[in-house]
C-alpha positions, 0 to 999 in steps of 0.5 A: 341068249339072256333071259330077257331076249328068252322071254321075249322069243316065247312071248313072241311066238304065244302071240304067233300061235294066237294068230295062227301063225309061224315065226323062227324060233331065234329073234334078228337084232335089228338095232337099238337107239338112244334108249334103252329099247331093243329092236328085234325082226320076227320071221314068220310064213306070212311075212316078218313083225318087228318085236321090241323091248322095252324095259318097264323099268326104264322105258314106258310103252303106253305113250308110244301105243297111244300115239300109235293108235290116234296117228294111225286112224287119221292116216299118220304111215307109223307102224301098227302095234299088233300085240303088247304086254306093258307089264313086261315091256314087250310090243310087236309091230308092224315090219317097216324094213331096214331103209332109213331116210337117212343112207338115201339123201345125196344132193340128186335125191333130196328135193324127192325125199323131203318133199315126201317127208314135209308132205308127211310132217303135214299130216302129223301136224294136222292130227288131233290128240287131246292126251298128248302133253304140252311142250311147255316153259318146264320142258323147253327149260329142262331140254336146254339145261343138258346143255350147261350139266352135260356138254360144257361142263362134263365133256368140255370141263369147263367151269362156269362163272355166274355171269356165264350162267345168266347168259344162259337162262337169258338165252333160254328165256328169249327161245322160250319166249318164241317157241311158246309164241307159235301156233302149237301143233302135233309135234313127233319131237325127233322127226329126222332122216333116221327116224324115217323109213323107206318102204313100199308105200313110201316114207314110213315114221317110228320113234315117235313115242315122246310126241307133244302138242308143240310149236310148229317150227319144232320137226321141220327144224328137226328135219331141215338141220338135222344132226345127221346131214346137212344141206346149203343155207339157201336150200334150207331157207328155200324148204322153210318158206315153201313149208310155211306156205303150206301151212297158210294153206291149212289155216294155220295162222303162222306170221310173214315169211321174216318171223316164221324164218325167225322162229325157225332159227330160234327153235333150232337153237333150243334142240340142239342145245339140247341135243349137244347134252344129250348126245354128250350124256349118251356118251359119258353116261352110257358109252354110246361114242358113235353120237360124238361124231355128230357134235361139230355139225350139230354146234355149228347149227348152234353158232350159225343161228345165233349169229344171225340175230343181234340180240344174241351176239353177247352169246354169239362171242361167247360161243367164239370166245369160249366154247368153241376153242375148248370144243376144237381142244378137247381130245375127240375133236383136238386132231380135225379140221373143224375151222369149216364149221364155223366159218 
């Protein structure tokens, strides 16, 4: 055992015996993510708590029990924090179980499970928490910088020309512009199948310690084109329609079905430009090969909203001209069938 998994276990079973209660003395790994946190599920006589690192060092702990906290009181299902130390990084919540969304979407199955996951995102949209950060211009533009550093040239090898890197901040600048046009709302800033759990009271949220005041396309593209899975375009436009009534429903003073589908698209494209640096880094910097698997979904949402709109098709026949046949070149992705994708 490390001497970090040892004081967590003993920071673990101080606060058990705080709250008179027995838990095994060896922590089960559960999983980690993207991050440098580590998930661990403390056994106890009276059920289980999930017990989590979180180094100092790298990881701050006060946004995710800040968020936790204002969530939970206006009826957001994320976890409870039961206990934290933030000068060690340690926290110990509420156990959600093991059932992602994610392994449970099949096409028999979907219309149930995303209905309950719109009917939640409802609700996180409606809550109000003054401390959350702003998903400004400086965020959105850094986002989409991990495109350029970490896709096209650290991955790719691509060496881009000064024309190439004007197309990109013309692009940036005109998703900026949309994102920035919209009703800004409570935003998770991962809200997908794998940040979604299955439990008894139905869909539980986690991850969900990067929250900001944000547009209010920005989860329902998280979760309609998710990097994980994919459904018909038809079946996405319906859900995205259906949401937007939704929306009116609440107040919230969204645009004609035409615009908000726009918007839609258009915020799509700044998150998996983003998404394609980040899981690009994941793997070049921190050796996590697994999200590698999920770039041809996740370009091809890129490529597919682009074409959509006119005033893109300079960076749409970029895409096709450029980026695409070194992305089916490189050596992950040189030995598969990828044409599908962009078709």
């Amino acid at each position: 055992m490390g001497q970090r998994l040892k004081q967590l276990s003993q920071w673990v079973q101080q606060q058990a015996k705080d709250q008179e209660m027995q838990v095994a003395a060896e922590l089960e790994p559960v999983s980690g993510d993207a991050s440098f946190r580590r998930y661990f599920r403390a056994r106890g006589d009276e059920g289980s708590w999930i017990a989590v690192d979180a180094p100092p060092e790298h990881e701050d702990c006060e946004p995710f029990i800040a968020v936790a906290q204002g969530w939970l009181a206006q009826g957001v299902p994320v976890p409870r924090v039961i206990a934290s130390d933030l000068e060690q990084g340690f926290m110990l919540l509420e156990d959600f179980g093991d059932s992602l969304l994610l392994p449970a979407l099949e096409s028999a199955t979907v219309e149930t499970h995303y209905t309950q996951a719109l009917e939640v995102l409802r609700q996180v949209q409606r809550t109000t928490n003054p401390q959350l950060p702003p998903y400004d211009r400086v965020m959105l533009a850094r986002e989409m910088a991990l495109f350029p550093e970490w896709f096209l040239t650290r991955l790719l090898g691509l060496e881009l020309s000064e024309e190439e890197y004007t197309l990109l901040g013309l692009v940036a600048k005109l998703l900026i512009e949309s994102a920035l046009a919209q009703p800004q709302v409570s935003v998770h800033r991962d809200y997908h199948s794998r940040n979604l759990m299955l439990c008894e009271q139905g869909l539980g949220v986690i991850d969900f310690q990067d929250a900001v005041k944000g547009p209010v396309t920005y989860d329902l593209v998280s979760l309609l084109r998710d990097c994980y899975v994919d459904w018909p375009d038809e079946q996405v436009r319906f859900w995205v329609e259906a949401f937007r009534q939704r929306l009116l429903q609440d107040g919230v003073e969204v645009g004609e079905s035409g615009l908000f589908q726009q918007q839609f698209d258009l915020m799509g494209m700044q998150r998996h430009l983003k998404v394609l640096g980040i899981f690009s880094r994941l793997w070049l910097r921190d050796g996590k090969e697994g999200y590698l698997d999920d770039l041809p979904r996740t370009l091809s949402y890129l490529y597919r909203a682009s074409a959509r709109y006119e005033e893109l098709d300079t960076f749409t026949r970029w895409l096709e001209k450029r980026v695409i046949p070194a992305f089916e070149a490189h050596p992950r992705f040189s030995g598969q069938s990828l044409a599908h994708w962009w078709a």
